[in-house]
MIKE-454996 format. One line per 3 residues: number of its first residue (from 1); their letters; for each residue x, y, z of C-alpha. Coordinates in nm, 4 decimals. Each point is the difference from the previous one (the first is absolute). Last residue first. Layout:
# residues N
NUM) A) X:Y:Z  ... $
# end
This chain:
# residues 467
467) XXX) -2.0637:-6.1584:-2.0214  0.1728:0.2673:0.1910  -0.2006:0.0623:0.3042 $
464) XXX) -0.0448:-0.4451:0.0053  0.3555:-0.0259:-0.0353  0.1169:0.2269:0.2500 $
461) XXX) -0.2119:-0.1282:0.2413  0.1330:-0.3836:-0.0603  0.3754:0.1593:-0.0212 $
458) XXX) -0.0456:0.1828:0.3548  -0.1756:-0.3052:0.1351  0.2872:-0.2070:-0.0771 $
455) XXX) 0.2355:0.2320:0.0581  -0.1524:0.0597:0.3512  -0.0094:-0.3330:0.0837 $
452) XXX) 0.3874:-0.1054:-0.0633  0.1064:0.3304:0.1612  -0.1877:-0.1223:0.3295 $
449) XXX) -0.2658:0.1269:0.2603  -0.1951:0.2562:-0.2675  0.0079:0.3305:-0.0992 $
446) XXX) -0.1675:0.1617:-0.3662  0.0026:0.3182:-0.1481  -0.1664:0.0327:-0.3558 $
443) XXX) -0.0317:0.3257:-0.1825  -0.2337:0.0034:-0.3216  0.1339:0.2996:-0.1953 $
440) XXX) -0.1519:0.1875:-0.2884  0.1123:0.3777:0.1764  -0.1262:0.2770:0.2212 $
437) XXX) -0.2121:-0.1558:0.2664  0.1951:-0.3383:-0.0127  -0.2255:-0.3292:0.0660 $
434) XXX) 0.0683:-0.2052:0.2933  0.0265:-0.3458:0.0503  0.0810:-0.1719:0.3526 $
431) XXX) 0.1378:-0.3278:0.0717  -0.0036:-0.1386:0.3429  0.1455:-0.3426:0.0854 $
428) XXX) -0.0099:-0.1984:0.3206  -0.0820:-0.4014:-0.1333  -0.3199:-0.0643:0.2005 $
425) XXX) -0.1591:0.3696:-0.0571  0.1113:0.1024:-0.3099  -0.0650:0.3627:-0.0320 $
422) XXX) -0.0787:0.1878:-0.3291  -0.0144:0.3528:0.0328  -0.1732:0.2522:-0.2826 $
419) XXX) 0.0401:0.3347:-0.0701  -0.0323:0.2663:0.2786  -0.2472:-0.1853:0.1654 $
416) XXX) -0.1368:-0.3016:-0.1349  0.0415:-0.2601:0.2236  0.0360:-0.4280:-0.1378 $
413) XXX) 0.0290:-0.2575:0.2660  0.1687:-0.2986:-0.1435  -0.0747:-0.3710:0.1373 $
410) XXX) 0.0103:-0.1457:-0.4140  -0.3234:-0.0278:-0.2109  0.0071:0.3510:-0.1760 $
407) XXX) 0.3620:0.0532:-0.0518  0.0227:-0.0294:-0.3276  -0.3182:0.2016:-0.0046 $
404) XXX) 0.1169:0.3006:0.2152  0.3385:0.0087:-0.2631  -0.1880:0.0281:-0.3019 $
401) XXX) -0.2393:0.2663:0.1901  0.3314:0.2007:0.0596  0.1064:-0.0131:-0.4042 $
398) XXX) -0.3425:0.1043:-0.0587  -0.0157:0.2746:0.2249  0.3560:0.1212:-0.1682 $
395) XXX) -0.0959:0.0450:-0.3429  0.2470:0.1709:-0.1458  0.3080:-0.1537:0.1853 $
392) XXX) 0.3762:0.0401:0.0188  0.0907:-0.2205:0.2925  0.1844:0.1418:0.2796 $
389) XXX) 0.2164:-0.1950:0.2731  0.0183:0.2027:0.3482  0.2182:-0.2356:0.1631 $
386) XXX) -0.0672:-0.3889:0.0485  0.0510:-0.0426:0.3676  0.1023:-0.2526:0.2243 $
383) XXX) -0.0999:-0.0203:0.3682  0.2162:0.0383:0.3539  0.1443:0.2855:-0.0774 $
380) XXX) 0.0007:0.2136:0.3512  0.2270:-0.2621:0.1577  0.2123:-0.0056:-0.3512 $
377) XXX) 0.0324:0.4162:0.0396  0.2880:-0.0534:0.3506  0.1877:-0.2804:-0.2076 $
374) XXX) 0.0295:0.1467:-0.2813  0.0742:0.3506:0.2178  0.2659:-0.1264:0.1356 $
371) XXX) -0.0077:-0.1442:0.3799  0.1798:0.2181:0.2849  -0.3186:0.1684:0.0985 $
368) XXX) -0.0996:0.3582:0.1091  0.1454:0.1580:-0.3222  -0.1942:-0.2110:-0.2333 $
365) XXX) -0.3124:0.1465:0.1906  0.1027:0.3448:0.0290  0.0975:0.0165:-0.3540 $
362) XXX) -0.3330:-0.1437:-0.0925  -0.1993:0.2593:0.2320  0.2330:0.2640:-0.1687 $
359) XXX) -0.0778:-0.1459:-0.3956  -0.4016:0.0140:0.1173  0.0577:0.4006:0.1209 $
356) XXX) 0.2206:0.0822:-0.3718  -0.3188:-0.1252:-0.1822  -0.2265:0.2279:0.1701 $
353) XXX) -0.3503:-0.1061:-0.0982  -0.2714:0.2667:0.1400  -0.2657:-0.1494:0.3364 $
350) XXX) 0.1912:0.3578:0.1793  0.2965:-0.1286:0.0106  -0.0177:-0.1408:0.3660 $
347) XXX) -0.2877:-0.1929:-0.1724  0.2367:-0.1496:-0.2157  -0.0771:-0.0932:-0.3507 $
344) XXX) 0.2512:-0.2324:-0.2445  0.0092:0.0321:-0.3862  0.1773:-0.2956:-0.1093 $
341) XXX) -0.2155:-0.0785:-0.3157  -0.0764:-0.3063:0.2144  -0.1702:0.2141:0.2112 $
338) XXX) 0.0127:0.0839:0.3852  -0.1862:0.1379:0.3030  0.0946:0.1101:0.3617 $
335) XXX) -0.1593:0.0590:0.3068  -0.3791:0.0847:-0.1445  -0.2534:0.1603:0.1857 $
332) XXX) -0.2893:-0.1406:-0.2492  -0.1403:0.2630:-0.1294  0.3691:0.1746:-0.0826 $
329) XXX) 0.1346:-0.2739:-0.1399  -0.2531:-0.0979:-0.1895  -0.0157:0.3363:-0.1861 $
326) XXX) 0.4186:-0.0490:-0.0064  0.0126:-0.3127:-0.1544  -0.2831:0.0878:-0.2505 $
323) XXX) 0.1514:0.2750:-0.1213  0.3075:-0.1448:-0.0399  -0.1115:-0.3214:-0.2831 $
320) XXX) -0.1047:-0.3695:0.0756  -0.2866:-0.0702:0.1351  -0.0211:-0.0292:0.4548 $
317) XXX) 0.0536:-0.2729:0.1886  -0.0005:-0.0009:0.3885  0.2198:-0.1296:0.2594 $
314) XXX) -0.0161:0.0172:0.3592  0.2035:-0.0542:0.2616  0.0783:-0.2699:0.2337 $
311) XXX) 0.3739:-0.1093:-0.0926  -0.2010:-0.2984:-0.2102  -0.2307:0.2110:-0.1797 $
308) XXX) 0.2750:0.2234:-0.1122  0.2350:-0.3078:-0.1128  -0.2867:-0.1529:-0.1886 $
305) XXX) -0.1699:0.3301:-0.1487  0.4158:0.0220:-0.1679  0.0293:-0.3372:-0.0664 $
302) XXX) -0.3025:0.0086:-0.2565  0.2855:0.1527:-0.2394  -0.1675:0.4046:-0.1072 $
299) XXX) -0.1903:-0.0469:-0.2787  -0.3237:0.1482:0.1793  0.0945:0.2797:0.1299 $
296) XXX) 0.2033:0.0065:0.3437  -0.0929:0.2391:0.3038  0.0832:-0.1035:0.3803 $
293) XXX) -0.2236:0.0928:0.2807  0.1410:-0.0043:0.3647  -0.2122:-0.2354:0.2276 $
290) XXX) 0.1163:0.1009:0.3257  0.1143:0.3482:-0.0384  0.1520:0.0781:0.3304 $
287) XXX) 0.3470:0.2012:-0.0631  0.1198:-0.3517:0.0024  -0.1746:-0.1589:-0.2463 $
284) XXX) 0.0628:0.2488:-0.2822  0.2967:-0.0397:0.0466  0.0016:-0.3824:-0.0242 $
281) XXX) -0.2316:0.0350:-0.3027  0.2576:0.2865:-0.1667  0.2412:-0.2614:0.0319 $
278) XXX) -0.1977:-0.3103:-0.1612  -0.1477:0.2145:-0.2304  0.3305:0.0868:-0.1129 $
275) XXX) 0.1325:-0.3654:-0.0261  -0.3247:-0.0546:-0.1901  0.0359:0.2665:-0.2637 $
272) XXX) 0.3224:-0.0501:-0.0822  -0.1103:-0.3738:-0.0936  -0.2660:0.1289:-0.2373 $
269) XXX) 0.2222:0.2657:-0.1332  0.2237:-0.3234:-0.1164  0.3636:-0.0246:0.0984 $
266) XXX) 0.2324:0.0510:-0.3133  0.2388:-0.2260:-0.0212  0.3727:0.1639:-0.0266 $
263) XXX) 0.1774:-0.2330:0.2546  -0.0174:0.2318:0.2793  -0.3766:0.0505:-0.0289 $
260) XXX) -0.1315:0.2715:-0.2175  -0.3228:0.2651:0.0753  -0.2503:0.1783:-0.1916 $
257) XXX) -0.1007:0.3535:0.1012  -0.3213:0.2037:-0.0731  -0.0290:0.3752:0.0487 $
254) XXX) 0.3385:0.1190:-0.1289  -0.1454:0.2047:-0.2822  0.2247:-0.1421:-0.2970 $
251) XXX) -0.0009:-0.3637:0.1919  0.2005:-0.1294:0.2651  0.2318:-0.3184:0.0272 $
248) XXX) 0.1518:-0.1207:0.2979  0.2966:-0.2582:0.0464  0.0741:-0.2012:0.2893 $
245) XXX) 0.2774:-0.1904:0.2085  0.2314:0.1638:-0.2281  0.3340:-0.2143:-0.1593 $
242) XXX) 0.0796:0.2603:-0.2792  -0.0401:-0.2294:-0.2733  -0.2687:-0.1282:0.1290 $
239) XXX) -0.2153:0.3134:0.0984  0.1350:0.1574:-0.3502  -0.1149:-0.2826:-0.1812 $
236) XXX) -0.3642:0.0201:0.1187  0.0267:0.3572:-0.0190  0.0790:-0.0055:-0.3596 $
233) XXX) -0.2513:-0.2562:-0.0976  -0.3188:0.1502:0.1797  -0.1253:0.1908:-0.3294 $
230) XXX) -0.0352:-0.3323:-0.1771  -0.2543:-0.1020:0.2510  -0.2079:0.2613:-0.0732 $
227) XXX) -0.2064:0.0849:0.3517  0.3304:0.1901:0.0316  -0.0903:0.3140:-0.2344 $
224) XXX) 0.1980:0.2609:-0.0097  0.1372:-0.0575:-0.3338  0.3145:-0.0611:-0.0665 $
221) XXX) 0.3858:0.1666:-0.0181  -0.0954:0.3182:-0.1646  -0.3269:0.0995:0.2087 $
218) XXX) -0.1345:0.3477:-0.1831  -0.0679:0.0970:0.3620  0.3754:-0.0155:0.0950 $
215) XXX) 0.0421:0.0670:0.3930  0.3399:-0.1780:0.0484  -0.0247:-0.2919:0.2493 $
212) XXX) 0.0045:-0.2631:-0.2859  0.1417:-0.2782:0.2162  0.1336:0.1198:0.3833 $
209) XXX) 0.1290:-0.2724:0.2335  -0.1067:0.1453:0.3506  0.1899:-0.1481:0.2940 $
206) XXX) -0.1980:-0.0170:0.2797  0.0184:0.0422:0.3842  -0.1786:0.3196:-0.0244 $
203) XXX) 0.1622:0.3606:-0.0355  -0.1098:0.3042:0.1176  -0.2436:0.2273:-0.1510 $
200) XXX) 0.0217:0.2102:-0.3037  0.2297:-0.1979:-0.2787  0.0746:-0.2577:0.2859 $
197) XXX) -0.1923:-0.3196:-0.2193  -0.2689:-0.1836:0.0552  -0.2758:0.2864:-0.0581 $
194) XXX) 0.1722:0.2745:-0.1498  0.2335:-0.2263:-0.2167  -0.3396:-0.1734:-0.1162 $
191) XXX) -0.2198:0.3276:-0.0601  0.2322:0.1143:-0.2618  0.0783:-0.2866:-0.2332 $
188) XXX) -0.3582:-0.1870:0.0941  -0.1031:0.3458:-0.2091  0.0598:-0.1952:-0.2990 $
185) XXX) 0.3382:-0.0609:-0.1867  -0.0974:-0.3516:-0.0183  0.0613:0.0090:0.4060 $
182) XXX) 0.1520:-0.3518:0.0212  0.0759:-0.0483:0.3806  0.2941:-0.2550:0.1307 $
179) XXX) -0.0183:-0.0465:0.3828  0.2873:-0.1271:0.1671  -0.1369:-0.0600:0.3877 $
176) XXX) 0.1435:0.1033:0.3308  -0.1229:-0.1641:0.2686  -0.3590:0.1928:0.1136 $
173) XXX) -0.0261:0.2235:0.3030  -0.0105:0.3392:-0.2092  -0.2821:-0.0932:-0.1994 $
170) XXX) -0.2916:0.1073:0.1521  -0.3085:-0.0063:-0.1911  -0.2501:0.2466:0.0532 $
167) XXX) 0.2059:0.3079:0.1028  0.2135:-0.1123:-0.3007  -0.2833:0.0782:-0.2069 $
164) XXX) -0.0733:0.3715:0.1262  0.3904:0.0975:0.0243  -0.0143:-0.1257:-0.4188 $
161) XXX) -0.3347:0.2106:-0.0647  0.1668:0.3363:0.2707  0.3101:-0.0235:-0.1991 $
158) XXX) -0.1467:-0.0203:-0.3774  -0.2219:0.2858:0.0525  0.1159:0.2851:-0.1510 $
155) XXX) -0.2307:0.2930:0.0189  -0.1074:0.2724:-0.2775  -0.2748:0.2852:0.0412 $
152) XXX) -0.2272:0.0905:-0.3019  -0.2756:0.2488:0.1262  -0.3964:-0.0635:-0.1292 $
149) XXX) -0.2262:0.2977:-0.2149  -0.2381:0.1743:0.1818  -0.3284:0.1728:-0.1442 $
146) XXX) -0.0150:-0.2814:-0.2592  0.0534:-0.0128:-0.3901  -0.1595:-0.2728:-0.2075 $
143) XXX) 0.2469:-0.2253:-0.1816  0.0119:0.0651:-0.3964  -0.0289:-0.1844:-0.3227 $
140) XXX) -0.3716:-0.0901:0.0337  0.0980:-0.3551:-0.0787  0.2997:-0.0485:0.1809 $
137) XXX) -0.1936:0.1249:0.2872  -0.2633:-0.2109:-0.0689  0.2228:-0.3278:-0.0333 $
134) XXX) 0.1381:0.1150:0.3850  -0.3541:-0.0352:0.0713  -0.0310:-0.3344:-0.1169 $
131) XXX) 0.3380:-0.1390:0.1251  -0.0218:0.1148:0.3130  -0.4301:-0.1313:0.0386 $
128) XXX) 0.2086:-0.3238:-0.1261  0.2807:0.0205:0.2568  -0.2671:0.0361:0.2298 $
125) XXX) -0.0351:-0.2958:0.2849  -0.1373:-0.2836:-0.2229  0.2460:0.0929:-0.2441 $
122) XXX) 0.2722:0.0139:0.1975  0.1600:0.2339:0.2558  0.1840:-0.1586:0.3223 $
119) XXX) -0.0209:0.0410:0.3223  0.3146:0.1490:0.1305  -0.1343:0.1715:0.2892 $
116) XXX) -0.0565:0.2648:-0.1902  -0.0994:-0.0924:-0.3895  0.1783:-0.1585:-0.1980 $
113) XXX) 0.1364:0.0295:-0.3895  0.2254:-0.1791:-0.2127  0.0585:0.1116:-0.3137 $
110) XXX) 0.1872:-0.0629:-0.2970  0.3103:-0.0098:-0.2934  0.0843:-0.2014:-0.2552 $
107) XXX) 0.2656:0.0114:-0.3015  0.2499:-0.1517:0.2875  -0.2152:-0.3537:0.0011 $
104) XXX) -0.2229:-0.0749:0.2590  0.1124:-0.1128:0.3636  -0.1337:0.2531:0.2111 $
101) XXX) -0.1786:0.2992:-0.2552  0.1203:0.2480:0.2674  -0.1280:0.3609:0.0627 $
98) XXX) -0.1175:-0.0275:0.3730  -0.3219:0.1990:0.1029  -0.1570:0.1137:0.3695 $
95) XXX) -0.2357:0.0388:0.2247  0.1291:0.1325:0.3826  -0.0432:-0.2037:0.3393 $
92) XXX) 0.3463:0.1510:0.0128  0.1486:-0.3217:0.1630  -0.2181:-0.2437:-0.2433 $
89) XXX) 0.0475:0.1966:-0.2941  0.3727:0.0596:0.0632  0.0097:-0.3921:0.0324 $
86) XXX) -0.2411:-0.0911:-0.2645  0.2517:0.2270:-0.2659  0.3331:-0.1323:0.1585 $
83) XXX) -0.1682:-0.3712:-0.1273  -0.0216:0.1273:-0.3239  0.3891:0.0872:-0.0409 $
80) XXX) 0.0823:0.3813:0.0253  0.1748:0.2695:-0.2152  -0.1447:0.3147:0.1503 $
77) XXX) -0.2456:0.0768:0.2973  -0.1742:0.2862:-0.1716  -0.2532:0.1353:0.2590 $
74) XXX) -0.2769:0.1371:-0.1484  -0.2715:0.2315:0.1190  -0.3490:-0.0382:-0.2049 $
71) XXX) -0.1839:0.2904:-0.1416  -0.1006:-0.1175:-0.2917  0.2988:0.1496:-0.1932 $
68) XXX) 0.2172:-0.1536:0.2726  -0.0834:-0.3227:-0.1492  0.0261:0.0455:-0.3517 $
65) XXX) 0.3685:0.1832:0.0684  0.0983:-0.3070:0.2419  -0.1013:-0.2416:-0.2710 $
62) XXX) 0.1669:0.1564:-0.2570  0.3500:0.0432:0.1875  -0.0326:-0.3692:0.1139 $
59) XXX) -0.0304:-0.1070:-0.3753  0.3477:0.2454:-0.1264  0.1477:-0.1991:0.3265 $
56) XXX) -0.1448:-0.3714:-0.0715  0.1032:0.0251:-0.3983  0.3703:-0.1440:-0.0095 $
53) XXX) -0.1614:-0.2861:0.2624  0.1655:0.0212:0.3439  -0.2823:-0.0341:0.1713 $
50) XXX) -0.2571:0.2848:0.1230  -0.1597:0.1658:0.2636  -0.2694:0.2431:0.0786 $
47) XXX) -0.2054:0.0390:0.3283  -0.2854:0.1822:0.0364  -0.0645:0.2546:0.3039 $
44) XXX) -0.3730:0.1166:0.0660  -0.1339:0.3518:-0.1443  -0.1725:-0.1460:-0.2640 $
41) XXX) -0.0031:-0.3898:0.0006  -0.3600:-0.0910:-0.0392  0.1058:-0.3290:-0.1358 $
38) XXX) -0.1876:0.0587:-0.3280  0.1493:0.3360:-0.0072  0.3411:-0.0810:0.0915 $
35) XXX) 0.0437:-0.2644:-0.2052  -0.1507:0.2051:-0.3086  0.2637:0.2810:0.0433 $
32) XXX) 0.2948:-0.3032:-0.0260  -0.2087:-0.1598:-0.2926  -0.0163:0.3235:-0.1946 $
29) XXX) 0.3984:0.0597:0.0587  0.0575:-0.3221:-0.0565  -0.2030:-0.0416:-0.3530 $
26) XXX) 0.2147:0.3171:-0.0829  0.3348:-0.1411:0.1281  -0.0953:-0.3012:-0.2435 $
23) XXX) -0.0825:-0.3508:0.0716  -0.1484:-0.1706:-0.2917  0.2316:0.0840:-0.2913 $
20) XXX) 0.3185:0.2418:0.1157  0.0547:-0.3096:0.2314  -0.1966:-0.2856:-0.0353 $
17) XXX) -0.2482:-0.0638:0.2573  -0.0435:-0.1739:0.3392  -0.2737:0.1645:0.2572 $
14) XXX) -0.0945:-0.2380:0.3413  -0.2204:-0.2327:0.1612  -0.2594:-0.0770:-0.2883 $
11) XXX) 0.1808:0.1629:-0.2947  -0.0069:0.3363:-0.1143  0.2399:0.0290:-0.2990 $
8) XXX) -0.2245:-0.0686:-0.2935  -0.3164:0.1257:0.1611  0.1748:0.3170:0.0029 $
5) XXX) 0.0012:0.0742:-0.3753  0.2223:0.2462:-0.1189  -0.1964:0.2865:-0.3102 $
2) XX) 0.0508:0.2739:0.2518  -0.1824:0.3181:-0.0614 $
# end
């Protein structure tokens, strides 16, 4: 009988433990046989994947063996990134698992699961009803038996993924551009030279800069993390000192990527997210789609529903968080959708967040202009923003009311969804404060017309949360 806890490691879109602790190849085993019976998987094809974590293979192994015990086929498609996982589920209209704990540290280790299509499994769509039978089978110490147990197959799939994106963007008319990419030995290291590179197709006008390319899940140089700022410093001196016109950064699992200008500044997600909703908009356009929807949650710069609404589509807010990007996606024939977080959703991706497809559609961009990319993100930056700032708070609804009273008797609207957004309407602010699911922070994000106003809002918010 197991005496591991599930509840520990299942979170709301995903599973992160502690290897040897919370994520064993026992609690795999039972989850991989409980995915495919609450997904009703036996006899149908499942994918399996993993990162290049020290654990993925020994965890891949598990899962397949739980799975084909309940009479599920799998296909092990090896040492992928997360976005290689909605692509093989989208082209195999096949469920599937990634072992990846993205940016966490190396003691970690996860899952990511979806269902064909690509639609993804949370706990509104049964990761829970996973976890809890999965906790049974722990429990009773064995996995029932069926008439016909599953096949194991293998398939690489890193050619057909990168043939698949360039298909979508074309880069092979662009000028040639010096592109400097920090892998933090994630799988941005293998999909990257695949991809932009002439490892297995032929070569685009770039010239790839590698930093941390070598596959390393115990992540020596720093973590894989770029929504750090201190985790950006090396690539923002390697763009300079090498002279690039852009640097990229990817996470452990590849899915989101944050991008550099030419002088080493980052360029906000916000901004990336408006040059390609401008594209995908304008393609979008002339394949017929007259209003094309564009997704952006709700501290996403107000220039981004501006710039839709004025190229004629659409734009509509959604909270913050994957699941919800890619539910609203999907109901609402979404084009294209993006997060501050810099996850970015394609509907040519199957409504999933590639964040190798948002770098191309920048490359392609840069590349069709002779302006830097300074100048090229400034027309997409037209506001000033505060960053994520967090506050250490216990009681965070009384920290927000101090801040609805201040501003009780001034022209602000005040909408609670997903936290709570302040919006000046006569000097062009927004401020919204959100309360962590999982630790005591109070997160503020605020935009506004000038530096000089947003510190000065930013310092009155801050003092209010904090007082």
């Amino acid at each position: 009988m197991s005496t591991v806890d599930l509840n520990t490691s299942f979170k709301a879109y995903d599973v992160r433990g502690i290897v040897g602790q919370t994520i064993t190849a026992e609690t795999v085993r039972a989850t991989g046989a409980a995915f495919v019976d609450v997904m009703e998987l036996a006899g149908k094809t499942v994918l399996v994947g993993g990162d290049m974590r020290p654990s993925s293979p020994e965890f891949m192994d598990a899962f397949a063996a739980g799975a084909t015990a309940r009479g599920a086929n799998v296909e092990k498609i090896g040492l992928i990134s997360t976005d290689e996982l909605y692509f093989a589920c989208g082209v195999e209209n096949a469920a599937g698992v990634t072992f990846t704990a993205s940016h966490n540290p190396a003691e970690y280790n996860g899952m990511k699961m979806a269902k064909a299509g690509a639609v993804p499994v949370s706990s509104e769509t049964g990761l829970y009803d996973i976890r809890d039978l999965a906790q049974k089978y722990l429990n009773d110490g064995e996995i029932p038996a069926v008439d016909a147990t599953g096949t194991v197959t293998e398939r690489d799939i890193l050619k057909d993924y990168a043939q698949y994106l360039r298909n979508l963007v074309d880069l092979s008319g662009i000028r040639k551009l010096k592109v400097v990419v920090d892998a933090g030995n994630g799988m941005g290291g293998m999909t990257t030279p695949a991809v932009l590179g002439d490892e297995i197709l032929p070569a685009l006008p770039l010239e790839i800069v590698p930093v941390y390319f070598e596959l390393d899940g115990t992540f020596p140089n720093h973590p894989a993390n770029p929504l750090e700022p201190a985790n950006l410093v090396d690539l923002q001196k390697a763009v300079v000192e090498h002279g690039a016109d852009i640097g990229l950064a990817f996470d452990g699992d590849a899915d989101r990527c944050f991008v550099i200008d030419e002088k080493g500044e980052p360029v906000t997600p916000s901004a990336i997210t408006a040059l390609v909703a401008e594209r995908e908009i304008a393609r979008a356009k002339a394949e017929g789609n007259n209003e094309p929807v564009i997704i952006y949650n709700l501290i996403t710069s107000k220039a981004v529903p501006e710039l839709v609404e004025k190229l004629g589509g659409r734009a509509v807010k959604t909270r913050v968080g994957h699941s919800f990007i890619k539910a609203v996606m999907a109901s609402e024939n979404g084009v294209f959708g993006g997060e501050h977080s810099a996850h970015y959703y394609f509907k040519d991706f199957f409504n999933a967040d590639t964040g190798m497809l948002a770098a191309m559609h920048v490359l392609a961009a840069l590349g069709e202009v002779d302006t830097p990319l300074s100048e090229l993100g400034a027309k997409y930056s037209p506001y000033v923003a505060s960053g994520e700032i967090n506050s250490e708070i216990e009681d965070k609804k009384a920290a927000v009311d101090r801040v609805r009273e201040a501003f009780a008797d001034q022209p602000v609207t005040v909408e609670d969804s997903d936290g709570t957004t302040f919006t000046h309407t006569e000097e062009g602010w927004w401020a919204n404060l959100r309360p962590s699911n999982t630790e005591p922070f109070l997160r503020l994000n605020l935009e506004a017309p000038a530096a000089s106003t947003m510190e000065r809002v930013r310092d009155q918010i801050l003092a209010l949360v904090r007082a």
